[in-house]
C-alpha positions as CSV (number, residue, x, y, z in Angstrom):
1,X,65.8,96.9,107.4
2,X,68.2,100.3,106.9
3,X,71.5,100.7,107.3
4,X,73.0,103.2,109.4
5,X,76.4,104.2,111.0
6,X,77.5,101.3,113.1
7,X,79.4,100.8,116.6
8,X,80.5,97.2,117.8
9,X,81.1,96.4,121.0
10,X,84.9,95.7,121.8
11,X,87.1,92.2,122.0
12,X,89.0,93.0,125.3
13,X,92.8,91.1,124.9
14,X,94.8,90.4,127.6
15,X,98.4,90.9,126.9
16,X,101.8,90.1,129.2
17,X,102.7,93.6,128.2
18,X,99.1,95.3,128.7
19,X,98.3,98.2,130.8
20,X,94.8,100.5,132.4
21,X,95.1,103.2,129.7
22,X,92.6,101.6,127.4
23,X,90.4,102.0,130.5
24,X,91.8,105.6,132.4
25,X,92.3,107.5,128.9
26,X,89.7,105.8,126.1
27,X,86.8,104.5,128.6
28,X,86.7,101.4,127.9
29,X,84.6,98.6,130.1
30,X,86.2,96.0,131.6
31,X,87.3,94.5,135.0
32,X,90.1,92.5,133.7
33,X,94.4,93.8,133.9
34,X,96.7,93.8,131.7
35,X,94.4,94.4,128.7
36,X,96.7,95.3,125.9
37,X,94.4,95.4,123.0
38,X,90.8,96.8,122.1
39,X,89.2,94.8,119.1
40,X,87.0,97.8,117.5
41,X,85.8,95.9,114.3
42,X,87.0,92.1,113.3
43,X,86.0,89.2,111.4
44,X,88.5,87.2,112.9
45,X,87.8,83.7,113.3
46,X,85.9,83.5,117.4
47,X,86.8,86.8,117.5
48,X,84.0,88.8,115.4
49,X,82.5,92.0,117.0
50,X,78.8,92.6,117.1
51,X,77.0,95.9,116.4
52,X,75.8,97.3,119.8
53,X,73.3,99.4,119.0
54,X,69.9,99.7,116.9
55,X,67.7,97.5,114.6
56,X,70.9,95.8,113.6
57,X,72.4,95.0,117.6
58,X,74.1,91.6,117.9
59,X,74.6,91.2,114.1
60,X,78.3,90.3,113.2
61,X,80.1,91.8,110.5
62,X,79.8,88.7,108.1
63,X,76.5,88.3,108.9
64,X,75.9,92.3,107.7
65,X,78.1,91.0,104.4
66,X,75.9,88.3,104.0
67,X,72.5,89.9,104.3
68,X,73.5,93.7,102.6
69,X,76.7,92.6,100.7
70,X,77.8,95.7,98.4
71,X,75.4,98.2,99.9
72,X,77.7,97.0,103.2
73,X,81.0,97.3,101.8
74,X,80.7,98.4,98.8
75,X,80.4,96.3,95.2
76,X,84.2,96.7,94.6
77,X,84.9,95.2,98.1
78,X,82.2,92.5,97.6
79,X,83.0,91.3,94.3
80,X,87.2,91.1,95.9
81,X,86.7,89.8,99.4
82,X,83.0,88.2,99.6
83,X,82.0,87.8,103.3
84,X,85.7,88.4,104.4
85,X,86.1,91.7,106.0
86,X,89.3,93.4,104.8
87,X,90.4,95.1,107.6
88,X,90.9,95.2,111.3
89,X,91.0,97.8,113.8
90,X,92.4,97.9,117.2
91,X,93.5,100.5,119.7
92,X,97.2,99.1,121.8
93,X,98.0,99.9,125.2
94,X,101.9,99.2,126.0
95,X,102.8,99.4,129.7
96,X,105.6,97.4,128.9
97,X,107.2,96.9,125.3
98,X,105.7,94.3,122.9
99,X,107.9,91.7,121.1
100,X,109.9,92.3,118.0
101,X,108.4,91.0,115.4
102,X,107.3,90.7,112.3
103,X,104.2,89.7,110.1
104,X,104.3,87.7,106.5
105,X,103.0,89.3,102.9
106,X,99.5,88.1,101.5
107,X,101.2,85.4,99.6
108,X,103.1,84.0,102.1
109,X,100.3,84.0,104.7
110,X,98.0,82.3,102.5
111,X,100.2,79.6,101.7
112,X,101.2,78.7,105.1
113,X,98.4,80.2,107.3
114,X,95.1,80.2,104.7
115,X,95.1,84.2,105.9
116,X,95.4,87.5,104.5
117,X,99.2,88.6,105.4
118,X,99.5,92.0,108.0
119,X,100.2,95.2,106.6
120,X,99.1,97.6,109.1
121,X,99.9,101.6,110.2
122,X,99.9,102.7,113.8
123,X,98.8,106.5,114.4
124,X,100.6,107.4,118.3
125,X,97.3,108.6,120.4
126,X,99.6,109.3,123.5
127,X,103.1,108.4,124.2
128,X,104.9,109.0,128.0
129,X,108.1,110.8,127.9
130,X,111.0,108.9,126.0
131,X,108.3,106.7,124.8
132,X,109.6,104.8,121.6
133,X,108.9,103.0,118.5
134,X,111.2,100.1,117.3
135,X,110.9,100.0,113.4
136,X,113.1,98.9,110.5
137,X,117.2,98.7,111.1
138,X,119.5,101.1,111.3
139,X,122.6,99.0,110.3
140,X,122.5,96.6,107.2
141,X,122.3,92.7,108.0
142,X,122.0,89.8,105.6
143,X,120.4,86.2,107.2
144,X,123.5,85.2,108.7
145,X,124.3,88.4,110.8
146,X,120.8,88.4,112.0
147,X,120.7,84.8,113.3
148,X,124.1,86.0,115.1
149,X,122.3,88.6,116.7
150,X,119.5,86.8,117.9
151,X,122.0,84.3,119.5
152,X,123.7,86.8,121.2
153,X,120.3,89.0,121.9
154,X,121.9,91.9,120.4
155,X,119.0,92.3,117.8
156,X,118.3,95.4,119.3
157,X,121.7,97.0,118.7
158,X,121.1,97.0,114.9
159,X,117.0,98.1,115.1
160,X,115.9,101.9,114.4
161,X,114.5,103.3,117.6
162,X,112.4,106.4,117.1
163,X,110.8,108.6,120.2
164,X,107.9,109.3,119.1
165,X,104.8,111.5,120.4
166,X,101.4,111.9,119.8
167,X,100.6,112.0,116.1
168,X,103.0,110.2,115.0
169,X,102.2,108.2,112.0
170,X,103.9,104.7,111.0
171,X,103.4,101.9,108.3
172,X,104.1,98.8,108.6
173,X,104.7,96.8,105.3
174,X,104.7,93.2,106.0
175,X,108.3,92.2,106.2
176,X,109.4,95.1,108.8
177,X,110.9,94.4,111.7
178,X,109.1,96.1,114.6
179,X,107.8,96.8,118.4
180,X,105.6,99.0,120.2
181,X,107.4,100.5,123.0
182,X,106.8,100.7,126.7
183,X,104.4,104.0,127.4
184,X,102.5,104.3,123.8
185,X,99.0,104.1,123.1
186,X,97.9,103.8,119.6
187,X,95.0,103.0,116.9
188,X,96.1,100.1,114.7
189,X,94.7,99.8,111.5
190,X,95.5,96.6,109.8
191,X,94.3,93.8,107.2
192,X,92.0,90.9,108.5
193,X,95.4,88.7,110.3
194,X,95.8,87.5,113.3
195,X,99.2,86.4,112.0
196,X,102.4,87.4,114.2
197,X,106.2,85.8,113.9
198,X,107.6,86.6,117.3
199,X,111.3,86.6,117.0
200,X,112.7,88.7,120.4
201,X,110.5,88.8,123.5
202,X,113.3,89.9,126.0
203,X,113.4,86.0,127.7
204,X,110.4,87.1,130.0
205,X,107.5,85.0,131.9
206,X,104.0,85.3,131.1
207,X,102.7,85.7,134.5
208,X,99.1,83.4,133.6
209,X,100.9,80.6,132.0
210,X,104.6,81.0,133.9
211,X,106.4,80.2,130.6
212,X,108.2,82.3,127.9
213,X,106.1,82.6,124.7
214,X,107.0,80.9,121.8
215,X,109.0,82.2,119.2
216,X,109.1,82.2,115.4
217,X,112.3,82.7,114.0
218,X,112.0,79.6,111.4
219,X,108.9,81.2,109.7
220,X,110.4,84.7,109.9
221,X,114.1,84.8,108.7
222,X,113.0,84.3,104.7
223,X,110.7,87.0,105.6
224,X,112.1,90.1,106.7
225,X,113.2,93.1,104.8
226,X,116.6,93.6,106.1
227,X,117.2,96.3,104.2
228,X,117.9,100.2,105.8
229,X,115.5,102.8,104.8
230,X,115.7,106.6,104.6
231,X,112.8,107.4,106.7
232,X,110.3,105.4,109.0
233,X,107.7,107.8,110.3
234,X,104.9,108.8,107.8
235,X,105.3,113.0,106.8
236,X,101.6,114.4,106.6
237,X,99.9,117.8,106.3
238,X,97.5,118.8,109.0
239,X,95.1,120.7,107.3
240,X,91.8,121.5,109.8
241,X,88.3,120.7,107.9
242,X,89.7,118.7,105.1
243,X,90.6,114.7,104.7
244,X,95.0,114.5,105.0
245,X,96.5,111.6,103.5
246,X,98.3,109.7,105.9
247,X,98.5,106.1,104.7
248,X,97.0,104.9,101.2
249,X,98.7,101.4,100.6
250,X,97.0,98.5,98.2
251,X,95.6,97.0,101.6
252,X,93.6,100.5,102.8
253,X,93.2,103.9,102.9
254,X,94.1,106.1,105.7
255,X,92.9,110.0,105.9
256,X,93.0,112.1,109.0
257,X,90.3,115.1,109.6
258,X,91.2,117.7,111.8
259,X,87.6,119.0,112.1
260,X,86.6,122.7,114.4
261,X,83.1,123.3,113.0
262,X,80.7,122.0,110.4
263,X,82.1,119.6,107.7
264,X,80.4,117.2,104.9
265,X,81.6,114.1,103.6
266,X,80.2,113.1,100.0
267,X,81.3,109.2,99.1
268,X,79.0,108.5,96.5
269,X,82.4,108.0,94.1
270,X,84.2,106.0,97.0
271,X,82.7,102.4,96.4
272,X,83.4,101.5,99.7
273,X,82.7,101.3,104.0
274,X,84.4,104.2,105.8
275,X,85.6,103.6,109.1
276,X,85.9,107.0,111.7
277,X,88.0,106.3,114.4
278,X,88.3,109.3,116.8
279,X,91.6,109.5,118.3
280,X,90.9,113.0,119.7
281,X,87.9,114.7,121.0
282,X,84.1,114.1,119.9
283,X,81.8,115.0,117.1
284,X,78.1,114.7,116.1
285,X,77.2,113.0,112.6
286,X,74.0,113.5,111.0
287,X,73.1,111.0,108.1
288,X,69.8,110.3,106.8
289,X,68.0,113.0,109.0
290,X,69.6,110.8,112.3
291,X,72.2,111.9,114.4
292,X,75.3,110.0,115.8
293,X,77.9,110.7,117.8
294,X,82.0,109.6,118.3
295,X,84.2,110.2,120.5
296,X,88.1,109.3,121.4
297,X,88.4,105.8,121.6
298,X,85.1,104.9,119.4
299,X,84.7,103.7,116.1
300,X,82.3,104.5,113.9
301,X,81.8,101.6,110.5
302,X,80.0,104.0,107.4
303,X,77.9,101.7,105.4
304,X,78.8,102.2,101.7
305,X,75.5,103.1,100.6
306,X,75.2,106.3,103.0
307,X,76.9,108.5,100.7
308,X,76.6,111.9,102.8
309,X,77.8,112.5,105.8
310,X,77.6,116.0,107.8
311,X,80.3,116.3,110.7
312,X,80.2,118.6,113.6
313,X,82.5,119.7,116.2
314,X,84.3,122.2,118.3
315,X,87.7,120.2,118.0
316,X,87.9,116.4,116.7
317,X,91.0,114.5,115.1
318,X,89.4,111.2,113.0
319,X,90.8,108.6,111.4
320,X,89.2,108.3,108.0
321,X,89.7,104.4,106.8
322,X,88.5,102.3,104.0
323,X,89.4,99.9,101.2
């Protein structure tokens, strides 16, 4: 059995802060409201997505690992993760704001959760006017001054706020303080964690369960960075028919393509999967003498052994990820 560019059907989350745009401005299928988050490709435990499409429909992503290993994801990849995918990507829909929060490093995760801590990057797909992005603090604290702030819910007052518009780019280092805003839509891209410590969730109800969620401030206070940094947002250059660095971190690789017109990929030196995730537009791929397709608000998983890729388009913006 071949390989061949892969799609997986979406993990539909509902969320207390979820809105429709997942559904009115990506196309997604579902019935459900308040779905805040589109699973695109995860190994998460009960929560693995399976290829939609072609010889290899209803296969999960370990299962792909399992039967093609290092022709899947590469022998590097393989020989570092076995059948645990590395990464996990998700588009977020915030009617209302998310939580702040934060998530724990690999070390720390695996010794209290057996998981891969969170680093993760956000790319800003659409953002209403004043939109914002909660990231990092403005004002120095140490442990103490934060546990005064969360008594007397002024967190906020020390956080850096950033308005933010489509195109935006943000990492997220485990240890940062941080929250979606109300009005943003975004691609996430993210290690393999399902790991959150919730520390502010402005004392509101889930509607479903008629409680406030729980928070985390025990596990998080030895975890944050409270330190004040120069500069939040990601610079890049935006050059059209080349891959632009936007994120390259230990935990992935991040490139954005600006495509208008005929482009080919070559990864035979990449040792790796490539994930497309089309945040604007569409495109046709032809691989192998087969032609594919994308378009925004799809993801696309490139097989490590399909080493050539052609892209076509009149005007796309991809996401380029791997490991």
């Amino acid at each position: 059995m071949n390989l061949y560019p892969l799609k997986f059907t979406p993990l539909y989350k509902y969320r207390i802060w979820g809105g429709e745009k997942l559904k009115t401005v990506l196309n997604k299928d579902y019935t459900e409201e308040s779905i805040g988050e589109s699973w695109e490709i995860s190994v998460v435990e009960n929560d693995e997505t399976l290829v939609t499409e072609g010889s290899l429909k209803g296969k999960s992503l370990k299962a792909l690992i399992n039967e093609f290993k290092g022709d899947f994801v590469g022998n590097n990849v393989y020989e570092t993760f076995g059948d645990k995918f590395p990464l996990l990507i998700k588009f977020i829909d915030a009617k209302t704001p998310l939580s702040i929060q934060v998530h724990p490093s690999n070390e720390i995760a695996k010794e209290r959760h057996n998981s891969f801590g969170k680093n993760e990057m956000w790319y800003v797909m659409g953002a209403d006017k004043e939109a914002e992005l909660i990231v990092g603090f403005d004002e120095k604290i140490n442990q103490e001054d934060y546990k005064t702030h969360l008594e007397n819910n002024t967190i906020l007052n020390v956080m850096h706020h950033e308005i933010v518009e489509k195109g935006d780019t943000f990492y997220i280092p485990t240890g940062r303080v941080h929250a979606i805003g109300a009005g943003v839509l975004l691609a996430e891209i993210q290690q393999t964690s399902d790991i959150t410590y919730r520390i502010y969730d402005y004392d509101r109800v889930d509607a479903k369960t008629g409680e406030k969620r729980e928070l985390h401030n025990d596990l998080a206070i030895d975890v944050i960075d409270y330190e004040v940094h120069d500069a939040y947002k990601t610079d890049y250059k935006l050059e059209t028919n080349k891959s632009n660095t936007l994120v390259h971190s230990p935990y992935f690789k991040t490139n954005i393509i600006a495509l208008g017109g005929t482009m080919k990929k070559d990864y035979s030196n990449l040792d790796s999967f490539v994930i497309y995730v089309c945040v604007e537009g569409a495109a046709n791929l032809s691989c192998n003498g087969e032609r594919y397709n994308i378009k925004k608000g799809e993801t696309l998983l490139i097989p490590a052994s399909l080493s050539e890729i052609q892209l076509e388009s009149t005007g796309v913006k991809i996401l380029e990820a791997y490991y």
